[in-house]
C-alpha positions in Angstrom: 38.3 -6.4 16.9 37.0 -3.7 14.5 36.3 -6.2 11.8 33.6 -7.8 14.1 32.0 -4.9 15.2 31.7 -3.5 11.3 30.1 -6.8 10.7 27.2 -6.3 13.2 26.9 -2.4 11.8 26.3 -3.4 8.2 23.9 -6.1 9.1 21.6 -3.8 11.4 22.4 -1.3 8.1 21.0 -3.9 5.8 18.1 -4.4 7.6 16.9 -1.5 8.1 17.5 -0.5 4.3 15.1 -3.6 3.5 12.3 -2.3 5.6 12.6 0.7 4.1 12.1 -0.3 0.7 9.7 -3.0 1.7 7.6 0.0 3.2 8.1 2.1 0.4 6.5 -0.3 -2.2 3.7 -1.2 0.1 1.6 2.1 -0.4 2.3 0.9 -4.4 0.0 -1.8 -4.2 -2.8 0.2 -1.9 -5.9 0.0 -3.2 -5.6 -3.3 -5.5 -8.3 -5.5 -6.5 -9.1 -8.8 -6.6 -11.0 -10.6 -9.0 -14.9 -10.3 -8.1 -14.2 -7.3 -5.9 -16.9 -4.6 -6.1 -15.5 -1.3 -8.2 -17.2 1.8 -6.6 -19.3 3.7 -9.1 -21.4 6.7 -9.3 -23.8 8.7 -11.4 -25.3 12.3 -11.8 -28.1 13.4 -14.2 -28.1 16.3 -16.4 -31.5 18.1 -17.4 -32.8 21.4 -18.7 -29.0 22.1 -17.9 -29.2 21.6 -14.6 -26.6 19.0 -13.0 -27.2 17.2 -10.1 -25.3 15.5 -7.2 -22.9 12.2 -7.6 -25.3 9.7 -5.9 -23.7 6.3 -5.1 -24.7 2.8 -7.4 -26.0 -0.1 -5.2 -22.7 -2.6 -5.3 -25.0 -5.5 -7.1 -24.9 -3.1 -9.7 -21.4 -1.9 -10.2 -18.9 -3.9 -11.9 -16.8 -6.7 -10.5 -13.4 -6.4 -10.9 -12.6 -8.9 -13.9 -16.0 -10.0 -14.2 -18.3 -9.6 -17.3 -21.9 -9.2 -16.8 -25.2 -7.4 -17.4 -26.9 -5.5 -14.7 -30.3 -3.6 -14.7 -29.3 -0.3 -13.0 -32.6 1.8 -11.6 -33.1 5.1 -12.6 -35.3 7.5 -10.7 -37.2 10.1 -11.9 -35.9 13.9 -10.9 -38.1 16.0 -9.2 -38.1 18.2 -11.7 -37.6 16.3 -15.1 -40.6 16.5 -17.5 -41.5 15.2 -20.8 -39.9 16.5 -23.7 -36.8 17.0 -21.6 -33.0 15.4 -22.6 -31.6 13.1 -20.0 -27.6 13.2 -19.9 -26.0 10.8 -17.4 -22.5 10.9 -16.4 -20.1 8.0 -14.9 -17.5 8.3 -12.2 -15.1 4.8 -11.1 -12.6 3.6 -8.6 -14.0 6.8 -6.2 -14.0 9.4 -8.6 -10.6 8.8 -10.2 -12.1 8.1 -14.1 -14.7 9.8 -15.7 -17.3 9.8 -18.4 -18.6 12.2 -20.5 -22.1 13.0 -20.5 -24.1 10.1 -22.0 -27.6 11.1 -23.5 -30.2 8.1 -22.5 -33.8 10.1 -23.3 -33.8 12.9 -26.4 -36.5 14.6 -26.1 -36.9 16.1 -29.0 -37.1 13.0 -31.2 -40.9 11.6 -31.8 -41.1 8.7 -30.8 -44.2 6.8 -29.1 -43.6 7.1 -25.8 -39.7 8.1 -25.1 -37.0 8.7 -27.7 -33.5 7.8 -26.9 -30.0 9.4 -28.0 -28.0 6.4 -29.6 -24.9 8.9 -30.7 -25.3 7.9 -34.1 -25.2 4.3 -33.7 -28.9 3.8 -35.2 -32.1 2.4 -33.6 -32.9 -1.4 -33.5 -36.2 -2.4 -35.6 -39.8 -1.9 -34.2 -40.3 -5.4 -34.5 -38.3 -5.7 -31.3 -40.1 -4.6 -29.1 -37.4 -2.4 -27.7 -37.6 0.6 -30.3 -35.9 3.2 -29.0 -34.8 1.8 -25.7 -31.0 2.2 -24.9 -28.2 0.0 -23.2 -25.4 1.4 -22.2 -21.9 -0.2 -22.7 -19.1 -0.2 -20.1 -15.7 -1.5 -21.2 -13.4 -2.0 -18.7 -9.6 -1.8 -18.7 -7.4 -3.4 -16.0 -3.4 -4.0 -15.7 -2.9 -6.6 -13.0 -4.7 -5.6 -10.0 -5.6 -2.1 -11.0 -8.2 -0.3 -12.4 -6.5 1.8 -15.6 -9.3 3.7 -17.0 -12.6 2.9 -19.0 -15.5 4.3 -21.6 -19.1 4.0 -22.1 -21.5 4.3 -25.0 -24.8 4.2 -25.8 -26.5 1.8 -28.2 -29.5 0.6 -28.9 -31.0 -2.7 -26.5 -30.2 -5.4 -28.4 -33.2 -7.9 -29.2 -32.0 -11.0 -27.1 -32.3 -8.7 -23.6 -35.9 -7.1 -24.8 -37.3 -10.9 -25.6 -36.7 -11.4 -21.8 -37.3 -8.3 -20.3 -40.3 -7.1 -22.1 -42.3 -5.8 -19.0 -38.5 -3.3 -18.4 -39.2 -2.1 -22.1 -42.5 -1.3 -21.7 -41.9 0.6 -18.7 -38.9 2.9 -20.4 -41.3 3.5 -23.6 -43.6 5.3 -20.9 -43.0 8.2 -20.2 -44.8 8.6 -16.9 -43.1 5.5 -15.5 -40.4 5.8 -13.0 -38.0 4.6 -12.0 -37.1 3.0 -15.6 -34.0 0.3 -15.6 -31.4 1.0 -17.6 -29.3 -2.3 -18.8 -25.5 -2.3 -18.3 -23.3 -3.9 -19.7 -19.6 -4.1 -18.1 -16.3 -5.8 -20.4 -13.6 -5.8 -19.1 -10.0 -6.0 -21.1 -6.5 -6.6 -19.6 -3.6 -4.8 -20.4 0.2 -5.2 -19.4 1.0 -2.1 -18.6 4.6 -1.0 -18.1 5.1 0.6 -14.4 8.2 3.4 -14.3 7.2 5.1 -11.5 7.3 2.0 -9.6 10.3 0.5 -11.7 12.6 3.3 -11.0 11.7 3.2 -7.1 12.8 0.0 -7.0 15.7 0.4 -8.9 16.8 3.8 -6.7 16.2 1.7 -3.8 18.4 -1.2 -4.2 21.3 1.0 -5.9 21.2 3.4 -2.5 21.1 -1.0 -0.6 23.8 -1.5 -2.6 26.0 1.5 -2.4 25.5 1.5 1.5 26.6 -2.2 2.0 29.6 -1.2 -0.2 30.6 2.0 1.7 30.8 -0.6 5.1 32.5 -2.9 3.4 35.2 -0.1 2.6 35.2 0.9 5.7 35.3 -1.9 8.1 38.4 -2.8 5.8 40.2 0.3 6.9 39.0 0.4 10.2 42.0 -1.6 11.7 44.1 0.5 9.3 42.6 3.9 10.9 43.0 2.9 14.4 46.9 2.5 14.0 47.2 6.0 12.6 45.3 7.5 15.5 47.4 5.7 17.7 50.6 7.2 15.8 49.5 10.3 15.9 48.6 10.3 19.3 51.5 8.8 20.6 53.8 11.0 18.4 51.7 13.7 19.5 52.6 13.0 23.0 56.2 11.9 23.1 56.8 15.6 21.6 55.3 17.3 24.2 57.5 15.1 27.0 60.7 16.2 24.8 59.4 20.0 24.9 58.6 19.5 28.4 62.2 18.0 29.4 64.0 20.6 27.1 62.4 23.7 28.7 63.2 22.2 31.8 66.9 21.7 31.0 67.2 25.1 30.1 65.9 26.7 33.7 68.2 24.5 35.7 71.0 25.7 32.9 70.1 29.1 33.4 
C-alpha cells in the first residue's frame, strides 16, 4: 500500500531533479558559436590623447568563428586628426568581453613619404614593395569548443604578396590626405581543450544531490510499512489506556 505510493513520489522526485539540472546547464552553453558564425567586434581610435567612442565593425569584416581569412577593414578619418598625428586603435570581441591594448597603425613622428607606421619593433618591409611603411594587423584567435576564450593582435608590416594585389589600397594609406584608408586584417584562429570546473563541479553537485534524493526515498518507502505499524501501536496503546483510566475512575465513584 505504502510501497506503491513511495514508488510514484520518487519518480515525480526524479523528474523534477532532471529538469532541474537539465535547466541549470542550459544557461552554460548560452551564447555558443557555431562554425562561420559572425564574432561581434569593435574599435575606437586614440589621437592627440583623445579617445573616442566603441563604434561597431560591419559583420563582413569581423571574424568568423573558426574561420581564417583576410579582410580590408575601412578606416575613417577623425574629425579632428591631422598630419603628423599618432593613430592608436584599440579592439573589443564577443560584445566587449576581450580586449586589446592600444595598437599604433600611423606614427607620426617617423619621416616617411607620405605616412609612417608603428610596426612595434617588428621592422619595415623593403621599399621595393610597394607597401613601405603600410601596416597589417594580425588577429589570432583562440577557441575551446564552441567558445570564444580570448585573443591578441599585433601590428606588422603588409606583407608583399597582399600589396602586389592591392596596390591602388597602398597608395591610398601612403597619402596622407586620403580617407578613409583600409587597413588589412588578418584573423587565425587556434583551438584549445580547455578544461571546464565550473561547469564540471555543477554537474557533479547536481547528480550527487539526484543521487542522494533517490536514496533518501528509497530508505524511506522501505520503512514506511514499518512506520505505519508503530503509529498504529501507539495509538491504539494510547487509547486502550485511556478506556482503563476511564473504567477505573469509574469503579471508584460507584465504590465510594
Amino acid at each position: 500500500r505504502v510501497g506503491f505510493g513511495s514508488m510514484a513520489t520518487t519518480s515525480w522526485v526524479a523528474l523534477w531533479l532532471a529538469l532541474w539540472l537539465a535547466a541549470c546547464a542550459a544557461p552554460l552553453g548560452a551564447g555558443a558559436y557555431r562554425h562561420g558564425d559572425t564574432v561581434h567586434m569593435a574599435r575606437r581610435a586614440q589621437f592627440k590623447q583623445v579617445r573616442s567612442e566603441w563604434h561597431e565593425i560591419f559583420g563582413r569584416f569581423c571574424p568568423h568563428f573558426g574561420v581564417d581569412r583576410v579582410v580590408a577593414v575601412p578606416l575613417p578619418k577623425p574629425k579632428t586628426f591631422e598630419a603628423g598625428d599618432d593613430y592608436k586603435m584599440s579592439l573589443a570581441l564577443d560584445h566587449y568581453n576581450f580586449h586589446t591594448s592600444w595598437l599604433k597603425l600611423i606614427d607620426g613622428k617617423r619621416p616617411a613619404s607620405g605616412l609612417g607606421f608603428g610596426f612595434g619593433g617588428q621592422g619595415q618591409i623593403s621599399s621595393s614593395s610597394g607597401a613601405a611603411n603600410v601596416p597589417m594587423l594580425e588577429v589570432d584567435l583562440v577557441r575551446a569548443g564552441e567558445d570564444v576564450t580570448g585573443f591578441r593582435a599585433k601590428v606588422v608590416p603588409l606583407p608583399a604578396k597582399y600589396a602586389a594585389s592591392h596596390g591602388e589600397m597602398v597608395e591610398h594609406f601612403r597619402n596622407a590626405t586620403h580617407w578613409p584608408k583600409l587597413l588589412v586584417v588578418k584573423y587565425t584562429w587556434q583551438e584549445r581543450h580547455l578544461v571546464q570546473v565550473d561547469r564540471g563541479l555543477l554537474v557533479v553537485t547536481a547528480m550527487g544531490v539526484l543521487v542522494g534524493a533517490y536514496l533518501m526515498l528509497k530508505i524511506l518507502s522501505g520503512t514506511g510499512d514499518k512506520l505505519s505499524l508503530f503509529v498504529e501501536d501507539v495509538a491504539h496503546n494510547y487509547g486502550g489506556a485511556g478506556e482503563g483510566s476511564g473504567r477505573s475512575m469509574g469503579d471508584t465513584l460507584k465504590g465510594e
